[in-house]
DOKOLSE-853842 format. One record per residue (C-alpha): residue number from 1; residue in three letters; z, y, x. Coordinates in steps of 0.25 Angstrom, whole numbers, always signed. Layout:
% DOKOLSE-853842
seq / type / z / y / x
NUM / ALA / Z / Y / X
...
//
This chain:
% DOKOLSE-853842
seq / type / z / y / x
1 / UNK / +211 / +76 / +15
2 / UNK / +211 / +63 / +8
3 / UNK / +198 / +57 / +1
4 / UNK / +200 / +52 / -13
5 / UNK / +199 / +39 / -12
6 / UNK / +188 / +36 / -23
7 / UNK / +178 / +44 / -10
8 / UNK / +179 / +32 / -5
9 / UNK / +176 / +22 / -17
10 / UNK / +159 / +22 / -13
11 / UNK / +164 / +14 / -1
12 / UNK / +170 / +5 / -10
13 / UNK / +160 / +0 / -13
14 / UNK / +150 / -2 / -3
15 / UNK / +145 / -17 / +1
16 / UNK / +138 / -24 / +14
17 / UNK / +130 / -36 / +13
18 / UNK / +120 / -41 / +24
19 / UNK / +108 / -48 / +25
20 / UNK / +94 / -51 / +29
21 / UNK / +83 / -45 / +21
22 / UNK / +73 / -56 / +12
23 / UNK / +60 / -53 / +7
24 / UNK / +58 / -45 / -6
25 / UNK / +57 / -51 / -18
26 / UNK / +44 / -48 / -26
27 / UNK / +47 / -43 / -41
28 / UNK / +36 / -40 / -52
29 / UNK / +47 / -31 / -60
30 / UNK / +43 / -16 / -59
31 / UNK / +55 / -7 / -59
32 / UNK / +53 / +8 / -64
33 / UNK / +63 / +19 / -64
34 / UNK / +60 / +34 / -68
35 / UNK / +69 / +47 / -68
36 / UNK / +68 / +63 / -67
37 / UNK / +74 / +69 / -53
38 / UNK / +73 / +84 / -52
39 / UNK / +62 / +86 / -63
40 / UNK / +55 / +74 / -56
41 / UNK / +49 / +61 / -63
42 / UNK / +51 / +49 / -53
43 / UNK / +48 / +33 / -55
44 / UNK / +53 / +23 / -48
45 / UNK / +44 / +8 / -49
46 / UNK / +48 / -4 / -40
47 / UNK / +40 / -16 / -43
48 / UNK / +41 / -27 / -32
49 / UNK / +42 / -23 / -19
50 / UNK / +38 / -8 / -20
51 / UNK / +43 / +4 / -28
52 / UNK / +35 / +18 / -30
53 / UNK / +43 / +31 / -34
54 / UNK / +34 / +40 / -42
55 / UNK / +39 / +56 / -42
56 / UNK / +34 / +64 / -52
57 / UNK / +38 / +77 / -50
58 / UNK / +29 / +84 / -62
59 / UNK / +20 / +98 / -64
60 / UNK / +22 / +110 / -58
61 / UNK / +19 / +118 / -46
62 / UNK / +20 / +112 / -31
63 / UNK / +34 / +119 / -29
64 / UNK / +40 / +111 / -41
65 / UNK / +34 / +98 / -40
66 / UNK / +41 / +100 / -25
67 / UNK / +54 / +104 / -30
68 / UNK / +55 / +92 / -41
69 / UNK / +50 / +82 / -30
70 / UNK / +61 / +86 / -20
71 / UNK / +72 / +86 / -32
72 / UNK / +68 / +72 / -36
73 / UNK / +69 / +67 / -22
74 / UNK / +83 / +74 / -22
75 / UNK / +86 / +66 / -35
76 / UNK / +81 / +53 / -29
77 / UNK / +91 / +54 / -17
78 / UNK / +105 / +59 / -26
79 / UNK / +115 / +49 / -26
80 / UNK / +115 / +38 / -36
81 / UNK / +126 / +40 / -43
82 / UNK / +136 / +30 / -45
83 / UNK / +138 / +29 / -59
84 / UNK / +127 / +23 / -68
85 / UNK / +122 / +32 / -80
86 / UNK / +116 / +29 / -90
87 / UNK / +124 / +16 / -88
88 / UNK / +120 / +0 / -89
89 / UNK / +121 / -6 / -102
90 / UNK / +132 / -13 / -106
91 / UNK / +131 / -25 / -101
92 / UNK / +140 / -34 / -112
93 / UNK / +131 / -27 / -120
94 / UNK / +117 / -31 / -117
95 / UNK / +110 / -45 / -123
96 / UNK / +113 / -57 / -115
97 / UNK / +98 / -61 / -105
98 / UNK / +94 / -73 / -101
99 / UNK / +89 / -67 / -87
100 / UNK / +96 / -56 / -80
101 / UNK / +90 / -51 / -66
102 / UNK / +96 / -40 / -54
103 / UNK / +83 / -35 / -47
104 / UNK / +87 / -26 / -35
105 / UNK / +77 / -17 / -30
106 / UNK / +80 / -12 / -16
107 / UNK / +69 / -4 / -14
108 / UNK / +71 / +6 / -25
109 / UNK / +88 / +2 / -24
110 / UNK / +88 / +1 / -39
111 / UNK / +92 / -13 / -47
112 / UNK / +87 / -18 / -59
113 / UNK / +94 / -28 / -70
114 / UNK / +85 / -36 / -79
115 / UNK / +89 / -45 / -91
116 / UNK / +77 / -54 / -98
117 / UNK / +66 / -48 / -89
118 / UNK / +71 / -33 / -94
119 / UNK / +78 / -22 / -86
120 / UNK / +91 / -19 / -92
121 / UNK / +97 / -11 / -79
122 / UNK / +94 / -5 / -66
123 / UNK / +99 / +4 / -56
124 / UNK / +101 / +8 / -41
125 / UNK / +107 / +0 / -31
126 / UNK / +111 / +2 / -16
127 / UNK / +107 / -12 / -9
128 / UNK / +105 / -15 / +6
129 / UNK / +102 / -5 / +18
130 / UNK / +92 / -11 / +27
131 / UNK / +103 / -16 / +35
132 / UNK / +110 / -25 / +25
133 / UNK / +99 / -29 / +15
134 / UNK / +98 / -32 / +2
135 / UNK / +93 / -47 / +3
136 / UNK / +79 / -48 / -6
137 / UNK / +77 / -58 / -13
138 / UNK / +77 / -67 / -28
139 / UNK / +93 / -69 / -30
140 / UNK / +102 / -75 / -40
141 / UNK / +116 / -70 / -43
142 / UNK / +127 / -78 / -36
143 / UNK / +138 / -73 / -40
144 / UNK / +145 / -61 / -49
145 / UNK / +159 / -54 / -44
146 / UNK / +165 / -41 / -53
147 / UNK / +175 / -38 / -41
148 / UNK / +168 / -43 / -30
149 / UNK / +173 / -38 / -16
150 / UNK / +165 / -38 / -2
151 / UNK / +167 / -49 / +7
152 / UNK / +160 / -44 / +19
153 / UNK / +163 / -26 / +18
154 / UNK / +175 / -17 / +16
155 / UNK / +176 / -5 / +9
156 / UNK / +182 / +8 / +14
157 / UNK / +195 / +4 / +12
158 / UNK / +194 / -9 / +20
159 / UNK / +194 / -17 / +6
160 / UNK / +182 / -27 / +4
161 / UNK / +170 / -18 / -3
162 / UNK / +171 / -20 / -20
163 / UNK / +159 / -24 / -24
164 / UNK / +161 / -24 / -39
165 / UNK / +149 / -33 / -49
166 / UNK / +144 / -42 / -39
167 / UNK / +132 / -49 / -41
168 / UNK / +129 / -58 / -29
169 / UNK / +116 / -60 / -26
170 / UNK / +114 / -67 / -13
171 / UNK / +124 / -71 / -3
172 / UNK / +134 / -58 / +0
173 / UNK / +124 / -50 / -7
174 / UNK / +129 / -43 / -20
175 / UNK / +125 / -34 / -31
176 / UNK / +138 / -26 / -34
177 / UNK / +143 / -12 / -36
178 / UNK / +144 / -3 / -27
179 / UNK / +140 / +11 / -23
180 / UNK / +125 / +14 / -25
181 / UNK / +116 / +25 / -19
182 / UNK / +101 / +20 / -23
183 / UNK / +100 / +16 / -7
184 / UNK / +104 / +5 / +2
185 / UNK / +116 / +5 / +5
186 / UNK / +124 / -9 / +6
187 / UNK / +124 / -20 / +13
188 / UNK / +116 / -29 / +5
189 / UNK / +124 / -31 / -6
190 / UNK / +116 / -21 / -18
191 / UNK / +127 / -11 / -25
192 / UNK / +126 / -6 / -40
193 / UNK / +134 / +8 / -45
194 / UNK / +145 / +2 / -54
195 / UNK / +140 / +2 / -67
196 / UNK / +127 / -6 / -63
197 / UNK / +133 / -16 / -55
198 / UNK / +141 / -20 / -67
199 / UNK / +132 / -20 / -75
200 / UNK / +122 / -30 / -67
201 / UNK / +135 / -38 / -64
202 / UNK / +140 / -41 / -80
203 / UNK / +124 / -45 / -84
204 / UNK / +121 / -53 / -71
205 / UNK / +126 / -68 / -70
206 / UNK / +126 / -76 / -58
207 / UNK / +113 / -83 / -56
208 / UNK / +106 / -72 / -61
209 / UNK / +92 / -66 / -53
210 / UNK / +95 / -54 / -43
211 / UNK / +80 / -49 / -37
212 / UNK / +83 / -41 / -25
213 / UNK / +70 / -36 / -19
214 / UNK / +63 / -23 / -14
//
């Protein structure tokens, strides 16, 4: 029996980079996310180089406070899905900024998208496994590709991997779309799910600041 072919679109997507690790960039911007997972209250904070994951699992006997905890550490381990709801705003909608900024956050896999010093977007990524590295550091954007195409890894189908909105960063390193499970996963390059990375890559212009740091 055949697989339909769009099985094997995730592999479509997926992008290699390589290089040596740099030192971690220092940031002052506190990042803080909060949500409900199986009855559970959990807040995420990363400031700097160090993130903290507070579980409040709420009143009630022993057994319950057990059962909520164990339902919000399922949660936190169910797949990311792949389509971004709510969505980004609109962005030929949004006011133009003098200052637009990419922070990527390996520790906690999420990014973040400032305008003018204020958060306008953020959500998960899959960057670097500890084989092939993110590479750290205080970056400008280089260059900008809608239909960009790897030059270094092929898909599935022997075809150079898509790698859809790309932002370069440094050297072969690219923010792009791709498929995104929360962890790390690529080769260097950080991927977006579809909706955020064309988002970052219709607001962001070349030369603008990409923080990549713990």
């Amino acid at each position: 029996m055949y697989k339909p072919i769009f099985a094997a679109l995730p592999l479509l997507l997926l992008i290699g980079c390589a290089s040596q690790p740099y030192p971690p960039l220092p940031s002052n911007v506190p990042e803080y996310h909060s949500d409900t997972r199986g009855g559970a209250a959990i807040s995420t904070r990363a400031a700097g180089d160090q993130s903290e994951t507070v579980v409040d699992i709420g009143p009630g006997s022993s057994a319950e406070r057990q059962g909520r905890a164990q339902a919000a550490a399922r949660a936190d381990s169910a797949p990311v899905p792949q389509e971004v709801v709510p969505p980004p705003p609109d962005p030929d909608r949004l006011p133009s900024a003098e200052k637009r900024q990419l922070d990527i956050r390996l520790a906690s896999q999420r990014f973040q998208y400032f305008e003018d010093d204020q958060l306008v977007w953020s959500g998960p990524i899959s960057a670097g496994t500890a084989e092939h590295p993110t590479p750290k550091g205080d970056y400008h954007g280089q260059s900008k590709d809608r239909n960009k195409r790897s030059g270094s890894y092929t898909n599935s189908f022997d075809q150079p991997t898509p790698m859809p909105y790309s932002l370069q960063f440094r050297g072969p390193y690219f923010v792009h779309e791709g498929y995104v499970t929360g962890r790390p996963e690529s080769h260097g390059c950080v991927r977006l799910r579809h909706a955020d990375a064309r988002f970052v890559y219709e607001r962001m212009r070349v030369g603008d600041r990409v923080v990549v740091a713990d």
